[in-house]
PQR file with spaces between the fields and no chain letter, atoms N, CA, C, O and H, PARSE charges and radii, in Angstrom:
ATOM       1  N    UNK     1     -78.991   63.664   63.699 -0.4000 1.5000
ATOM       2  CA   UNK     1     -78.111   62.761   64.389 -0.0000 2.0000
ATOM       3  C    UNK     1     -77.834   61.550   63.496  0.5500 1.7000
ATOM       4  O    UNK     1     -78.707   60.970   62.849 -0.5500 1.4000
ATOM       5  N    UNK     2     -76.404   61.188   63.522 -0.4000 1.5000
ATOM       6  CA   UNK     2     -75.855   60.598   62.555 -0.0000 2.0000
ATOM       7  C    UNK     2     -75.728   59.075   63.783  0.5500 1.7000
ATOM       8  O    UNK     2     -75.045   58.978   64.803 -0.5500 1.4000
ATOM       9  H    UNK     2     -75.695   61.658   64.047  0.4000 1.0000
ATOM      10  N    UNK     3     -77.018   57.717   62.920 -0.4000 1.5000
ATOM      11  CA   UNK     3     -76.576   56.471   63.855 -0.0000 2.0000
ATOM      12  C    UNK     3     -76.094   55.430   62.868  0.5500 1.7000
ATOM      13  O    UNK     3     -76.755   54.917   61.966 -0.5500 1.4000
ATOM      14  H    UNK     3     -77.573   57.797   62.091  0.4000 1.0000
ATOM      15  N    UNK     4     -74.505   55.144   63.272 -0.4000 1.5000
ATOM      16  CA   UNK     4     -74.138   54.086   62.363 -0.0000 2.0000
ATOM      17  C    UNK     4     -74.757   52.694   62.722  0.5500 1.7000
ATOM      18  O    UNK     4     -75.591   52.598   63.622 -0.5500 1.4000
ATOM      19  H    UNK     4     -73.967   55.560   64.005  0.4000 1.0000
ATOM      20  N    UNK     5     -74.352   51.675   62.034 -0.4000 1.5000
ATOM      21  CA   UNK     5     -75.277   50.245   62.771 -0.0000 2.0000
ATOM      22  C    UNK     5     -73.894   49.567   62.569  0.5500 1.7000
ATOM      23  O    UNK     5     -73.255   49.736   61.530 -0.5500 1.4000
ATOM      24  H    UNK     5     -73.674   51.753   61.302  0.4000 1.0000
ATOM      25  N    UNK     6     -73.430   48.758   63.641 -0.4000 1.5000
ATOM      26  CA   UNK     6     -72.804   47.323   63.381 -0.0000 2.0000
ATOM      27  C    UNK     6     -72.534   46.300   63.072  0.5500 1.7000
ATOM      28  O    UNK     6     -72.862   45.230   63.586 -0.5500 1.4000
ATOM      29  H    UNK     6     -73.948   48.621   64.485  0.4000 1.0000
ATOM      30  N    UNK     7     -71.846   46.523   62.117 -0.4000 1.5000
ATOM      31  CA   UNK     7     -72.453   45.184   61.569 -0.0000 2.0000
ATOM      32  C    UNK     7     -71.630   44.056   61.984  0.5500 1.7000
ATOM      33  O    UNK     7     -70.555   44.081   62.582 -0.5500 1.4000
ATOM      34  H    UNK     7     -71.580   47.392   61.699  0.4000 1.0000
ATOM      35  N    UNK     8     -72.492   42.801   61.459 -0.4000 1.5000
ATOM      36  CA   UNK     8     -71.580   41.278   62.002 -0.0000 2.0000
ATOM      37  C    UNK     8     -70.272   41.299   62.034  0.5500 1.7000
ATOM      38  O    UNK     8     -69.581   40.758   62.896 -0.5500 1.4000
ATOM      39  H    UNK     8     -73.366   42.781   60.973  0.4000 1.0000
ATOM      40  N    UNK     9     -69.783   42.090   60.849 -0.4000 1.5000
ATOM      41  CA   UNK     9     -67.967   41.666   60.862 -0.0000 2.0000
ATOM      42  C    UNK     9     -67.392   42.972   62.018  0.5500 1.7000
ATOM      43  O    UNK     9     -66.364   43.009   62.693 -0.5500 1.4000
ATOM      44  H    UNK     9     -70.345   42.530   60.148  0.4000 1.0000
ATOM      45  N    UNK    10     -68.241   43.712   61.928 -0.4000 1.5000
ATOM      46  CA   UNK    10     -67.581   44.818   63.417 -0.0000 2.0000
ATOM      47  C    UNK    10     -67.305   44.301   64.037  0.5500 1.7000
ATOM      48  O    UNK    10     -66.134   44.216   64.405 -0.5500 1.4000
ATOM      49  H    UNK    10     -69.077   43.682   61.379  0.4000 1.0000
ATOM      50  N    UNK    11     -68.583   43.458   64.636 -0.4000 1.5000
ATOM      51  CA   UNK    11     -68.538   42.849   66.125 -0.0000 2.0000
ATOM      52  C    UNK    11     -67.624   41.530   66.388  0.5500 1.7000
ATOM      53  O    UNK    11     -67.129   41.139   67.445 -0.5500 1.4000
ATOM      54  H    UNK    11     -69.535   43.526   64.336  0.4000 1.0000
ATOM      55  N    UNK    12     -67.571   41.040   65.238 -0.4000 1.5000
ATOM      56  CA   UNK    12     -66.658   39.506   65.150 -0.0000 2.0000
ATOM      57  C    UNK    12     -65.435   40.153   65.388  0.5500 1.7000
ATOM      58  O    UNK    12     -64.707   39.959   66.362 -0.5500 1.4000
ATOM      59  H    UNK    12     -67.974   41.358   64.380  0.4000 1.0000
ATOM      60  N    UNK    13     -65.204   41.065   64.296 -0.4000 1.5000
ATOM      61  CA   UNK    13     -63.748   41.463   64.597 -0.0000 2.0000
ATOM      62  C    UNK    13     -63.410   42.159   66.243  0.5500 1.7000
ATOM      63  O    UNK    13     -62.460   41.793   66.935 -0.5500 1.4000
ATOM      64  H    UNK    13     -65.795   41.223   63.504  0.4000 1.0000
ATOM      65  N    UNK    14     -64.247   43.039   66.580 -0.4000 1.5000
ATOM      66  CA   UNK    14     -63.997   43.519   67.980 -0.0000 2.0000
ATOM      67  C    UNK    14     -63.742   42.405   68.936  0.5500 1.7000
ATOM      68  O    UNK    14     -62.864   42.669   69.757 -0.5500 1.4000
ATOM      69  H    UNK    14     -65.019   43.336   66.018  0.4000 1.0000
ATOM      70  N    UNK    15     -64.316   41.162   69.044 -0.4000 1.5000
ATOM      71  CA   UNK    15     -64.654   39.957   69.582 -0.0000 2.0000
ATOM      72  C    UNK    15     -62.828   39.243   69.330  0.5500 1.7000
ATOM      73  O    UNK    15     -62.135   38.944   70.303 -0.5500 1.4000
ATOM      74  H    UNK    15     -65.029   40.947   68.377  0.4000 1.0000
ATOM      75  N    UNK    16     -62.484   39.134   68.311 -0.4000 1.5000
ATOM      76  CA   UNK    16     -61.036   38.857   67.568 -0.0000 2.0000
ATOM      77  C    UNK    16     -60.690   39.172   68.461  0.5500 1.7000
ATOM      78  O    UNK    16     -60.703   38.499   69.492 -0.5500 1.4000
ATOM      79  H    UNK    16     -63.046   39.376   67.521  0.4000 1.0000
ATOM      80  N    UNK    17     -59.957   41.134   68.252 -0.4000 1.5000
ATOM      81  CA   UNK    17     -59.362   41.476   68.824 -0.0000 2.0000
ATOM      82  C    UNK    17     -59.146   41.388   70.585  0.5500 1.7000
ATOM      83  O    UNK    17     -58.218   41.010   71.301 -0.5500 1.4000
ATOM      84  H    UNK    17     -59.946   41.680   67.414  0.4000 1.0000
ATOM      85  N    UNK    18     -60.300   41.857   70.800 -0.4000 1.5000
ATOM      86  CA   UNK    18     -60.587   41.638   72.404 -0.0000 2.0000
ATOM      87  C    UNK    18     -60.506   40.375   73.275  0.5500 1.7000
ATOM      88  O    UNK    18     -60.577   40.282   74.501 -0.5500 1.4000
ATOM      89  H    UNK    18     -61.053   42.163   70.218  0.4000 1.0000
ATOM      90  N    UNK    19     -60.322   39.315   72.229 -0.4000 1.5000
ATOM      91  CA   UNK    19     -60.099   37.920   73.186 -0.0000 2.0000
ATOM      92  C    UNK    19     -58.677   37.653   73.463  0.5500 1.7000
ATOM      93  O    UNK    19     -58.277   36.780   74.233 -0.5500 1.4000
ATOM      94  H    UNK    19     -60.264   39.391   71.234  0.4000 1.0000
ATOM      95  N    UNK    20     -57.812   38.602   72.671 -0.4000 1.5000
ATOM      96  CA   UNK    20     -56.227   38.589   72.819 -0.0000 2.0000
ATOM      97  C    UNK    20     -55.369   37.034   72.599  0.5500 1.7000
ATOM      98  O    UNK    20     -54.222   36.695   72.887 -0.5500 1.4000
ATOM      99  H    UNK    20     -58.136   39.311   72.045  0.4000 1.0000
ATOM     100  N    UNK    21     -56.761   36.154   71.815 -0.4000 1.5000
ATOM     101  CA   UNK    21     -55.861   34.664   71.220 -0.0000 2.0000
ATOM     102  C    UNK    21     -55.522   35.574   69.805  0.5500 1.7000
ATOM     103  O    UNK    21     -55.990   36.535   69.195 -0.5500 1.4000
ATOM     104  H    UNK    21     -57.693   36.430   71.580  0.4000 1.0000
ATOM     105  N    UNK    22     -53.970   34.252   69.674 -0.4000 1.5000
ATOM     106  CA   UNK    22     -53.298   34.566   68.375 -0.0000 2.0000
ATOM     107  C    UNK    22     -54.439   33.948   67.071  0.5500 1.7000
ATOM     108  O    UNK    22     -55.373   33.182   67.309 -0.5500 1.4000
ATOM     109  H    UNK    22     -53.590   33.471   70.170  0.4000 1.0000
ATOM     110  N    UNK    23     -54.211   34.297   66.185 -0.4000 1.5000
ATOM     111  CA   UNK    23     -55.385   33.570   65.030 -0.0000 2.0000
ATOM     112  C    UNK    23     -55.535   32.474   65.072  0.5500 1.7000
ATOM     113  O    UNK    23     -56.555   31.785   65.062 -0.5500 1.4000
ATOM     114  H    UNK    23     -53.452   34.919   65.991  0.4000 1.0000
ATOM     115  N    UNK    24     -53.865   32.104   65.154 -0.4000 1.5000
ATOM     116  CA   UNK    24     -54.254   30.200   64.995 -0.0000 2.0000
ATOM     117  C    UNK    24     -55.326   29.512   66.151  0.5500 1.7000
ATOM     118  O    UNK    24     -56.074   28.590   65.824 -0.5500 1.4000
ATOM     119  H    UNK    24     -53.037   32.664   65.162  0.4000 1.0000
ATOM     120  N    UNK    25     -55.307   30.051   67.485 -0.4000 1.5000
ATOM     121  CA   UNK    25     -55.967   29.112   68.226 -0.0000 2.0000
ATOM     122  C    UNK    25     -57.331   29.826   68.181  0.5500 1.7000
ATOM     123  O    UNK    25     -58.208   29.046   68.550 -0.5500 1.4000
ATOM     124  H    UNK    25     -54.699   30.800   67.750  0.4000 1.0000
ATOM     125  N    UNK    26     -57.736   30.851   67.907 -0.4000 1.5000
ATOM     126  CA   UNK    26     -59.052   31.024   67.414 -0.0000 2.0000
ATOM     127  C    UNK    26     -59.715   30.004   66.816  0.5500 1.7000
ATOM     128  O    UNK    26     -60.514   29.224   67.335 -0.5500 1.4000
ATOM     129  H    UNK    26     -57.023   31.485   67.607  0.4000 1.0000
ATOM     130  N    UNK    27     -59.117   30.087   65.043 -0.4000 1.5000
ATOM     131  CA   UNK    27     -59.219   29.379   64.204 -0.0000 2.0000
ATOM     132  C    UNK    27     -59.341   27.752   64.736  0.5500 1.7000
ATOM     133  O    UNK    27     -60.448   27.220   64.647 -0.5500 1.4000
ATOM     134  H    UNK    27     -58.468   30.721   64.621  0.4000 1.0000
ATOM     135  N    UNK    28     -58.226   26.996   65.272 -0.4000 1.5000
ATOM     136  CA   UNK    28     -58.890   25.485   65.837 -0.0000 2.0000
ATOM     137  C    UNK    28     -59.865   25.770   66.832  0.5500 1.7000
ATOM     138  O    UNK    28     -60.967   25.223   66.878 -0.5500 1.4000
ATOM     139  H    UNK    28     -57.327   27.428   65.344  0.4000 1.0000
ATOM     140  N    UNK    29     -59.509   26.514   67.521 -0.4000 1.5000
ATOM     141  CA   UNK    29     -61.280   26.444   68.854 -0.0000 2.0000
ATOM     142  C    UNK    29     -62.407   26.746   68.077  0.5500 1.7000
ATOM     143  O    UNK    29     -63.447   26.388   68.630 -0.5500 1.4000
ATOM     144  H    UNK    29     -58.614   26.958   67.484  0.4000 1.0000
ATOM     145  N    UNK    30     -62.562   27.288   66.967 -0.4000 1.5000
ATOM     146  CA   UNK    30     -63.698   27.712   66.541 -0.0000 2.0000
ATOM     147  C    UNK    30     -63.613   26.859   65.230  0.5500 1.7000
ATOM     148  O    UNK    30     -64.361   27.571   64.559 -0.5500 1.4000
ATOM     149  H    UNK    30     -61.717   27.579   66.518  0.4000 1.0000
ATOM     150  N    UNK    31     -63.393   26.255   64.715 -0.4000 1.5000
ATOM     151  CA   UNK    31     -63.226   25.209   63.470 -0.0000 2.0000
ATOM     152  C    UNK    31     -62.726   26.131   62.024  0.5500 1.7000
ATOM     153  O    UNK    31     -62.835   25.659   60.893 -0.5500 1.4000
ATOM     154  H    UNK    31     -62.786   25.676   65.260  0.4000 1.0000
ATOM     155  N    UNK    32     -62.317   27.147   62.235 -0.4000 1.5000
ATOM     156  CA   UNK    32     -62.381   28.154   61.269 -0.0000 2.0000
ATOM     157  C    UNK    32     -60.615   28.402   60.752  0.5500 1.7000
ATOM     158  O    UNK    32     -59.641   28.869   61.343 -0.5500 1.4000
ATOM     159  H    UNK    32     -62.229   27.530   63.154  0.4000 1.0000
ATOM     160  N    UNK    33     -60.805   27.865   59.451 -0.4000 1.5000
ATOM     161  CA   UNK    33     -59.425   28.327   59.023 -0.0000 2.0000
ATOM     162  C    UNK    33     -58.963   28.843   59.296  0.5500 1.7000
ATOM     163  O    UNK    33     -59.362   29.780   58.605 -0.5500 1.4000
ATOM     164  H    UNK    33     -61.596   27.486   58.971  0.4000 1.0000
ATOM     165  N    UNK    34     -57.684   29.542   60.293 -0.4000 1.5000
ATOM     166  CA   UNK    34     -56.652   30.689   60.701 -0.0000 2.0000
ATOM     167  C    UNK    34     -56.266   31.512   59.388  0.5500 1.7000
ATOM     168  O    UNK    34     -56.178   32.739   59.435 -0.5500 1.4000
ATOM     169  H    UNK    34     -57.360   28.781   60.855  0.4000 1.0000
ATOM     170  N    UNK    35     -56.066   30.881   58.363 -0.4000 1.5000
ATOM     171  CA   UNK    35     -55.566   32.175   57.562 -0.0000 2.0000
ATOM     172  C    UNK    35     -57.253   32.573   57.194  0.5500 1.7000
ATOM     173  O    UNK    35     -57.569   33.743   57.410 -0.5500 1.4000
ATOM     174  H    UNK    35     -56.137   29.885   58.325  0.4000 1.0000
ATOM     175  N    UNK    36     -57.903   32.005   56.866 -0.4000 1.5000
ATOM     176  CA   UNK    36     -58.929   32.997   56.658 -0.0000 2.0000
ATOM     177  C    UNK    36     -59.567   33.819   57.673  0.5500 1.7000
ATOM     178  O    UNK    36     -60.127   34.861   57.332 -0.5500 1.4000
ATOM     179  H    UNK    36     -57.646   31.054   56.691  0.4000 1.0000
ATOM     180  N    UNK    37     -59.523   33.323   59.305 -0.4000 1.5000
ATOM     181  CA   UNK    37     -59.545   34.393   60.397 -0.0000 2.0000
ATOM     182  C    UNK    37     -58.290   35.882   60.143  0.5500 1.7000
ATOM     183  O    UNK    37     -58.384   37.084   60.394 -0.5500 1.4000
ATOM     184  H    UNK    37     -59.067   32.477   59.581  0.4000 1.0000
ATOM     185  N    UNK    38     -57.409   35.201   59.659 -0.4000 1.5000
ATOM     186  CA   UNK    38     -56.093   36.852   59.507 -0.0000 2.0000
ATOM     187  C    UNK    38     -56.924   36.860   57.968  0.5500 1.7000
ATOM     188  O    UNK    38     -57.922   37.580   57.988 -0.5500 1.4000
ATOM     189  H    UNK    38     -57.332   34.226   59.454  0.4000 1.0000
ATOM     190  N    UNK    39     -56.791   36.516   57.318 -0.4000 1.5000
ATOM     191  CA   UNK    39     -57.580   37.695   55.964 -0.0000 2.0000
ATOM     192  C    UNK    39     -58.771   38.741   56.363  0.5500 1.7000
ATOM     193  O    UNK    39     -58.774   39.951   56.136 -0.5500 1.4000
ATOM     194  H    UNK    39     -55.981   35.931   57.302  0.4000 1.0000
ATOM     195  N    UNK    40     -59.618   38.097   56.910 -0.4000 1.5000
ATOM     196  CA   UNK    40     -61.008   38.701   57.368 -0.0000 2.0000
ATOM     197  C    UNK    40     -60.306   40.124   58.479  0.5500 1.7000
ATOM     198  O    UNK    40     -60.568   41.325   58.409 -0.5500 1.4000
ATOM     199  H    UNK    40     -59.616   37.114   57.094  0.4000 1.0000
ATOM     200  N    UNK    41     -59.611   39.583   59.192 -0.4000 1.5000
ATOM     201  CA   UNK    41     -58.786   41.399   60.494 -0.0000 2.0000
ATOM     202  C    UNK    41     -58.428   41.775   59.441  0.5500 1.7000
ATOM     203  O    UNK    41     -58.973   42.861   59.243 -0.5500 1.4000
ATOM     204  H    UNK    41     -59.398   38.608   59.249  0.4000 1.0000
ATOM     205  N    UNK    42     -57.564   41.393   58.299 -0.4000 1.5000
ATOM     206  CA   UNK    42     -56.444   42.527   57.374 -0.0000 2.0000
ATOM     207  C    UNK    42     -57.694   43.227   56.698  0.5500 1.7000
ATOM     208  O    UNK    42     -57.484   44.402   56.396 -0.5500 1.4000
ATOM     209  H    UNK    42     -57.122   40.510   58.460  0.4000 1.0000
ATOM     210  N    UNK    43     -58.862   42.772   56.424 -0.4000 1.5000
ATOM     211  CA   UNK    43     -59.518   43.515   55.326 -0.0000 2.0000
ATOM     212  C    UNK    43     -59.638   42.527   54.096  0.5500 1.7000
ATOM     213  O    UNK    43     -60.724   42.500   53.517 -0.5500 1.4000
ATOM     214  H    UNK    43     -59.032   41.817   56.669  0.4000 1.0000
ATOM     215  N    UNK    44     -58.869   41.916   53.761 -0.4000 1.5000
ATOM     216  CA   UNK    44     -58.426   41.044   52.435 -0.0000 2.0000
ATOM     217  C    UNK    44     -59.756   40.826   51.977  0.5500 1.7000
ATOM     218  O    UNK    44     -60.277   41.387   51.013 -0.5500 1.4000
ATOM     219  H    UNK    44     -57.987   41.938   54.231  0.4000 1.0000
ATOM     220  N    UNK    45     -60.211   40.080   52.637 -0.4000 1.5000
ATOM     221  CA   UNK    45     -61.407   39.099   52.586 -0.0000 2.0000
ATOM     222  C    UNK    45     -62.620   39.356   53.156  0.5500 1.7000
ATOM     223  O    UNK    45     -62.678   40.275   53.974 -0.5500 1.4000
ATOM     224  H    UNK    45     -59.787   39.625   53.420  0.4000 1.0000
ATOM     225  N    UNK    46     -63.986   38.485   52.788 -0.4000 1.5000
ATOM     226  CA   UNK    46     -64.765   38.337   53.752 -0.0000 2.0000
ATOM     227  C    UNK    46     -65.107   37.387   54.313  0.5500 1.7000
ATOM     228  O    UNK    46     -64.040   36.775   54.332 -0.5500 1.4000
ATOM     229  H    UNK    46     -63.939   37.739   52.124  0.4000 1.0000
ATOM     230  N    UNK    47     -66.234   36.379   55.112 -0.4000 1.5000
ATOM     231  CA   UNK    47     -65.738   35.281   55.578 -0.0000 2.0000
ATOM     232  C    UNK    47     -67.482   35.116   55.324  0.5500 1.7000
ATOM     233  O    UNK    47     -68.458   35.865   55.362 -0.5500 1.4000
ATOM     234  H    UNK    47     -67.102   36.877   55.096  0.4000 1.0000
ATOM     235  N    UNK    48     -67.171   33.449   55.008 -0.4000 1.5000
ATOM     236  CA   UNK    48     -69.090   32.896   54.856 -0.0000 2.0000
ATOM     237  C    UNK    48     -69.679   33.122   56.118  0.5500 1.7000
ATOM     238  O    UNK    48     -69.101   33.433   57.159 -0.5500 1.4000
ATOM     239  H    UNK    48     -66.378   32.841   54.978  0.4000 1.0000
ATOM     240  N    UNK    49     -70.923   32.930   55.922 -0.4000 1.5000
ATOM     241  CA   UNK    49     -72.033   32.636   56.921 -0.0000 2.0000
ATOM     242  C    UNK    49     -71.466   31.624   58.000  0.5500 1.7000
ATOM     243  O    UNK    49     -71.371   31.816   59.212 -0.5500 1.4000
ATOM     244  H    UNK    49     -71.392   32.677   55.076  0.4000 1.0000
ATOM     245  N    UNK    50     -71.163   30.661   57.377 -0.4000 1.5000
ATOM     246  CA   UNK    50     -70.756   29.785   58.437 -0.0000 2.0000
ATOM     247  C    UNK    50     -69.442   30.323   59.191  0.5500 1.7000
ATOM     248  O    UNK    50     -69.546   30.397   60.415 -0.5500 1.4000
ATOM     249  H    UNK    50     -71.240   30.505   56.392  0.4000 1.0000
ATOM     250  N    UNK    51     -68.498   30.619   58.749 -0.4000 1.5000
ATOM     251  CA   UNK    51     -67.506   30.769   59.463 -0.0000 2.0000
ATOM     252  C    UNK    51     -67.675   31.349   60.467  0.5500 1.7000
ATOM     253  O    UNK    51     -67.004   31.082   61.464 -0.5500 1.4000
ATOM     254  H    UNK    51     -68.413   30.559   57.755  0.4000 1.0000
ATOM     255  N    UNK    52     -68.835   32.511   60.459 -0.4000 1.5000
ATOM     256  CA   UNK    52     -69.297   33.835   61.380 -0.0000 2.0000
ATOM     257  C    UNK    52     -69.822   32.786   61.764  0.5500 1.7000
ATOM     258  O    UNK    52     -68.925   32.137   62.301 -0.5500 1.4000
ATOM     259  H    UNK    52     -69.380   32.728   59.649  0.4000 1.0000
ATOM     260  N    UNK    53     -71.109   32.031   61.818 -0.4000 1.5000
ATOM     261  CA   UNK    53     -71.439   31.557   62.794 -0.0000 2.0000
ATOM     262  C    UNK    53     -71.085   30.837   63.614  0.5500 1.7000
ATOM     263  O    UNK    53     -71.529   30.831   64.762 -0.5500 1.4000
ATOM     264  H    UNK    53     -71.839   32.558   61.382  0.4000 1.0000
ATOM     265  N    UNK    54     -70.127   30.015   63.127 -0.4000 1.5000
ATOM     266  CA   UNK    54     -68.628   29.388   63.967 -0.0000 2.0000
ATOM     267  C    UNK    54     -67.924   30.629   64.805  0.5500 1.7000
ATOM     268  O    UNK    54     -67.615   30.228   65.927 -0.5500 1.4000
ATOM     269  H    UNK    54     -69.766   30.020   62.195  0.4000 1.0000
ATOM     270  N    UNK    55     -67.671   31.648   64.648 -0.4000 1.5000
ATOM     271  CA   UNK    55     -67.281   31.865   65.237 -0.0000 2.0000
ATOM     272  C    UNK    55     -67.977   33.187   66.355  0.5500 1.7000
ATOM     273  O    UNK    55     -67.338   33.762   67.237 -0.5500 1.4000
ATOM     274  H    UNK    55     -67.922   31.974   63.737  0.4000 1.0000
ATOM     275  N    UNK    56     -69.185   33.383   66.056 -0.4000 1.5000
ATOM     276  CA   UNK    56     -69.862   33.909   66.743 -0.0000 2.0000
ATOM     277  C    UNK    56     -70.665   32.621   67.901  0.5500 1.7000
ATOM     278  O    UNK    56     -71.270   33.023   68.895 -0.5500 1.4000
ATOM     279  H    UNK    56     -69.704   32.917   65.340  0.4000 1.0000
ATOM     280  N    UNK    57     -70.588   31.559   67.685 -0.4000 1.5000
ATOM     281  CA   UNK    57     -70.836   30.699   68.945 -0.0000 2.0000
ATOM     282  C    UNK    57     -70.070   29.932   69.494  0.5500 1.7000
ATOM     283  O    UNK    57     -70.402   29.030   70.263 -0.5500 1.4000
ATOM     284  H    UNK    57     -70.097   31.233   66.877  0.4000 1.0000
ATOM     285  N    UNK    58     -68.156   30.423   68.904 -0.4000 1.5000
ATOM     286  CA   UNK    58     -67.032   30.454   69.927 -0.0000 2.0000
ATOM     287  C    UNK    58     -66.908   31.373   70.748  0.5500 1.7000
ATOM     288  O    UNK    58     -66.601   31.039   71.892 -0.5500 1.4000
ATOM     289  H    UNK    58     -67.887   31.156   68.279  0.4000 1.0000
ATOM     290  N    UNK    59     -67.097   32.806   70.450 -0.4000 1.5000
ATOM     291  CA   UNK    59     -66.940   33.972   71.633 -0.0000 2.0000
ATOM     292  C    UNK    59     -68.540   34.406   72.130  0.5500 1.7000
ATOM     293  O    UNK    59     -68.879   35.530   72.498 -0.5500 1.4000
ATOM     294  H    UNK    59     -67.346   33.078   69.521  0.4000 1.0000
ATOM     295  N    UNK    60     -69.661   32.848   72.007 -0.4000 1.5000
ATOM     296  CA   UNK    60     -70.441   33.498   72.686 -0.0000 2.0000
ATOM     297  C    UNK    60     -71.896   34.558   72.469  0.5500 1.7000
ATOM     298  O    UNK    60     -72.692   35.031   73.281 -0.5500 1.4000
ATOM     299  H    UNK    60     -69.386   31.934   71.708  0.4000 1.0000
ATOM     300  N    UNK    61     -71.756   34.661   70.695 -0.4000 1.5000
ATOM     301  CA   UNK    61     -72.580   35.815   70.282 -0.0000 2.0000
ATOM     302  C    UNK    61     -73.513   35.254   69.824  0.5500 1.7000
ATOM     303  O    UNK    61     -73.451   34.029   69.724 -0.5500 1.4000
ATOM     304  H    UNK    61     -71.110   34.277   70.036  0.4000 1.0000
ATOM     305  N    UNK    62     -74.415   35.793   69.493 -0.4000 1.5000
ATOM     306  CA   UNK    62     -76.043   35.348   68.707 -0.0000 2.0000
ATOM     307  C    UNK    62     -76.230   36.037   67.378  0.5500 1.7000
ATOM     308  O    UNK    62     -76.429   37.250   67.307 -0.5500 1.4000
ATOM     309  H    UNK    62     -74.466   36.788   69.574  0.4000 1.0000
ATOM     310  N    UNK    63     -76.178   35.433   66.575 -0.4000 1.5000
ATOM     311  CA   UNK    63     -76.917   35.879   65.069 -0.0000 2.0000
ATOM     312  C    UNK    63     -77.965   35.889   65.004  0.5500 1.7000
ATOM     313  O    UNK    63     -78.622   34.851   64.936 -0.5500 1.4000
ATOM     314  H    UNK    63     -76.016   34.448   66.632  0.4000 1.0000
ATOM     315  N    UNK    64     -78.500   37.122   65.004 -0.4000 1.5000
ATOM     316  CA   UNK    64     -80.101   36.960   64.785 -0.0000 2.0000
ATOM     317  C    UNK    64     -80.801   37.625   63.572  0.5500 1.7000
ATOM     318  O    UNK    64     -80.099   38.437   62.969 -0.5500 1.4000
ATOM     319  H    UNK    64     -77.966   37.966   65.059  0.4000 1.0000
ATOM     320  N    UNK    65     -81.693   37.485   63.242 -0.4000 1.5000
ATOM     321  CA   UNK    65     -82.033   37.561   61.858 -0.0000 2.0000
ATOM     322  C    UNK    65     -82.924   39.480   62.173  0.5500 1.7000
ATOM     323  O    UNK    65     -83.652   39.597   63.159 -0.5500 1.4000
ATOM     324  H    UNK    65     -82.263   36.826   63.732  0.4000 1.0000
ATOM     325  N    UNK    66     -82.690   40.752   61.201 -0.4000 1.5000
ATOM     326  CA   UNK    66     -82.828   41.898   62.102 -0.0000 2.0000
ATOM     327  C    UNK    66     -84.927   41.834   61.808  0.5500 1.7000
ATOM     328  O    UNK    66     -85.689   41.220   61.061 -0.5500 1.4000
ATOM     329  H    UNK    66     -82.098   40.657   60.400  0.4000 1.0000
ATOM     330  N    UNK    67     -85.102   43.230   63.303 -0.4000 1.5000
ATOM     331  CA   UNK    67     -86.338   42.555   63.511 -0.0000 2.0000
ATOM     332  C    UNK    67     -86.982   43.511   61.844  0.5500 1.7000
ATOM     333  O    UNK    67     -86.127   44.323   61.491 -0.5500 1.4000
ATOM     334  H    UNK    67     -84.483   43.729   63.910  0.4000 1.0000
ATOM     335  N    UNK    68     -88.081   43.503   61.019 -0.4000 1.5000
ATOM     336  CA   UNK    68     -88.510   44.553   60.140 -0.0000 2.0000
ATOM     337  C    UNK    68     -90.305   44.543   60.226  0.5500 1.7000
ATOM     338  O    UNK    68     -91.165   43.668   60.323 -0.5500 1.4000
ATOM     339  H    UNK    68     -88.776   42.843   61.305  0.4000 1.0000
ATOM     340  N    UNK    69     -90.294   45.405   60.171 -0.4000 1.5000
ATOM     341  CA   UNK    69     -91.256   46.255   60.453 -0.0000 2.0000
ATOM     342  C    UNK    69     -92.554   45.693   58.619  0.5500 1.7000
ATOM     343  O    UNK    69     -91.998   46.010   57.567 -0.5500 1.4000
ATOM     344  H    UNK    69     -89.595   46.116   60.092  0.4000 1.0000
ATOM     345  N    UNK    70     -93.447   45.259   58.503 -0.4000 1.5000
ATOM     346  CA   UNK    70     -94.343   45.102   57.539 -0.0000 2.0000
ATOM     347  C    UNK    70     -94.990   46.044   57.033  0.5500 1.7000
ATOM     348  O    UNK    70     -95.716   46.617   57.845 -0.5500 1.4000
ATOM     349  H    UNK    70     -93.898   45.002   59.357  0.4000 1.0000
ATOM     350  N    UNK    71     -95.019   46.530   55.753 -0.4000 1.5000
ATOM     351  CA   UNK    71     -95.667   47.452   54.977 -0.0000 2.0000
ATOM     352  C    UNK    71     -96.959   46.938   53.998  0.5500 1.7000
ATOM     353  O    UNK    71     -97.005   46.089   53.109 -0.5500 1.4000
ATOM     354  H    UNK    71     -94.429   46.065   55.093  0.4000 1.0000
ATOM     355  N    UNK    72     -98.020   47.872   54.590 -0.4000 1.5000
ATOM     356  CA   UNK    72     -99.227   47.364   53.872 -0.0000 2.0000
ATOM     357  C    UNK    72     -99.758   48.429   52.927  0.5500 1.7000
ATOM     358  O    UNK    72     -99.689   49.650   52.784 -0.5500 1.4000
ATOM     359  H    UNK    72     -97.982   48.563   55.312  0.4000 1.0000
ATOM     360  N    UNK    73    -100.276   47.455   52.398 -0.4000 1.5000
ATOM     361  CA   UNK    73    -100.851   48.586   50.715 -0.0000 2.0000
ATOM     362  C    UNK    73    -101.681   49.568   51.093  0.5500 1.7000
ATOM     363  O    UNK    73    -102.473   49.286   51.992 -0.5500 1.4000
ATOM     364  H    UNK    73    -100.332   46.463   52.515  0.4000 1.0000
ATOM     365  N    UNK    74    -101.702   50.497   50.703 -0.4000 1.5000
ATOM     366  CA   UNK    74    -102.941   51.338   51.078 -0.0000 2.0000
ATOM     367  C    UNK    74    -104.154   51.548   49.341  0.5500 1.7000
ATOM     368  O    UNK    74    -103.715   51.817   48.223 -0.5500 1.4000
ATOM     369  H    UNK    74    -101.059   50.726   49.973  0.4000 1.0000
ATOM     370  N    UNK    75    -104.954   51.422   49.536 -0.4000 1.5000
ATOM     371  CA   UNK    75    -105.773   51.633   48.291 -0.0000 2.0000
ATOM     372  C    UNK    75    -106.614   50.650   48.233  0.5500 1.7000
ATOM     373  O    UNK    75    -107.414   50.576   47.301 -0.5500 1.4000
ATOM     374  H    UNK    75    -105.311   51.204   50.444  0.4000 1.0000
């Protein structure tokens, strides 16, 4: 069984799309440049840390750091 994982820009972008604002008012509600919100949907680009986190605590989302599992020496 084949499990893909989601990543941050999936979900930002699904979040984009699904809020049905035009870029620009994304971009001022969320402090985030509008053309770099439309580069990041076209593909063009990618967008910093911050911007995601700007705009993952405009529509609401949580960045969380993923959980990992510790590997110990054996010997």
């Amino acid at each position: 069984m084949l499990v893909t994982m989601r990543t941050i820009s999936d979900i930002l972008k699904e979040a984009i799309v699904d809020s049905g604002l035009p870029h620009r008012q994304i971009g001022l509600r969320a402090g985030v440049n509008r053309i770099s919100v439309m580069r990041f949907m076209r593909g063009d680009t990618s967008i910093t840390l911050e911007q995601a986190e700007r705009l993952a605590e405009f529509f609401g989302l949580s960045l969380m750091p993923k959980e990992t599992t510790k590997r110990t020496r054996k010997g």
